[in-house]
N, C-alpha and C positions, 0 to 999 in steps of 0.2 A: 745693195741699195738700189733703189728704185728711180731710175733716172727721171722728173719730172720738168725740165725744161723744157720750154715749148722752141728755141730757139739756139742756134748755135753762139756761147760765148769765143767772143773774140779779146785777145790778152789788146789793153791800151795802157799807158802814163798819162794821164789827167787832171790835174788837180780845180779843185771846185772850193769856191768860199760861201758857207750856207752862213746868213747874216737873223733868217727867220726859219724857224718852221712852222708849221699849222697845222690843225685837224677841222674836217667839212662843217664842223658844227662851230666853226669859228673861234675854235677854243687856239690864241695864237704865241708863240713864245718867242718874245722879241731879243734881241743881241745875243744870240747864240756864238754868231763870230767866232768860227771853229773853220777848217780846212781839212776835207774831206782827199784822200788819193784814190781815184779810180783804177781800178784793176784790172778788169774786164768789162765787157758790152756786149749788147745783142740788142737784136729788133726790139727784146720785149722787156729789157731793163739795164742794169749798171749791178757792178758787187765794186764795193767802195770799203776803204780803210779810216778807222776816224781815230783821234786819242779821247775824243770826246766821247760820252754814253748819252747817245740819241735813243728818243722814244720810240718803238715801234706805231705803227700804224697814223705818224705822222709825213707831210710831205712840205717839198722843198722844191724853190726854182731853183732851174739849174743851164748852164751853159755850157755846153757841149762842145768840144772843140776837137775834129776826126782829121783835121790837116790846116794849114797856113788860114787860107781861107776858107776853111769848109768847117761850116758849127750850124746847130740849129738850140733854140730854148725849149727844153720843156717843164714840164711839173714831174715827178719824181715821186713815187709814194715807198718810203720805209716798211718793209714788207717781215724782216726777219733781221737778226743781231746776234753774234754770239761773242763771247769775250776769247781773244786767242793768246794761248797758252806760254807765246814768248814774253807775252806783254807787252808786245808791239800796237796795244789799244785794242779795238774791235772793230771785228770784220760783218759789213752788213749787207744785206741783198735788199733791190729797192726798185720796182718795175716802173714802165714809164706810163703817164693818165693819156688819155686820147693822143696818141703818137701819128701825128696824120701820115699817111702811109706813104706819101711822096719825101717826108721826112726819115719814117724808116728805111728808105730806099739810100739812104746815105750810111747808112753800115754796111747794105748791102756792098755801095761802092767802095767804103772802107777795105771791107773785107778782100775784094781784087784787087787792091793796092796791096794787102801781104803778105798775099800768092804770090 
């Protein structure tokens, strides 16, 4: 297999409440009201766990929370989904939209917090 991550995943416990998601052309899907577990992170997205079946190529704000006080918000775009086999729901990959780089710079510090 072909490694194509542009970025090192780092293991997190996260939990996220998507209340909406959307696609660019406005098309919006309201009280979704589901509870996403984030699994991993990286500069250049999140692999999250849901019970819910999310549409691809849809996206979501999101809250990020890397310590006490250390979060930033971004947008989130649903990139890939596959249903996993225990039936533990579905595991989905979902990179982040204009991630201002002073923000990505906050996994970075993540990441030497657990070294």
């Amino acid at each position: 297999m072909i490694e194509r991550r542009r970025h090192k995943r780092l293991p997190i416990e996260l939990s996220l409440e998507i209340k909406k998601i959307y696609k660019q052309d406005y098309v919006i899907i309201e009280d979704v009201d589901t509870e996403i577990s984030v699994i991993n992170i990286s500069k250049s997205g999140i692999g999250f766990v849901s019970k819910a079946k999310l549409p691809i190529d849809y996206y979501f704000d999101g809250k990020i929370r890397l310590g006490d006080n250390d979060y930033f918000y971004a947008v989130v775009h649903i990139v890939r989904g596959e249903v996993q086999e225990e039936g533990n729901g579905n595991l989905y990959g979902a990179e982040f939209v204009g991630l201002a780089p002073f923000l990505a710079n906050k996994i970075d510090d993540y990441e030497k917090r657990l070294a």
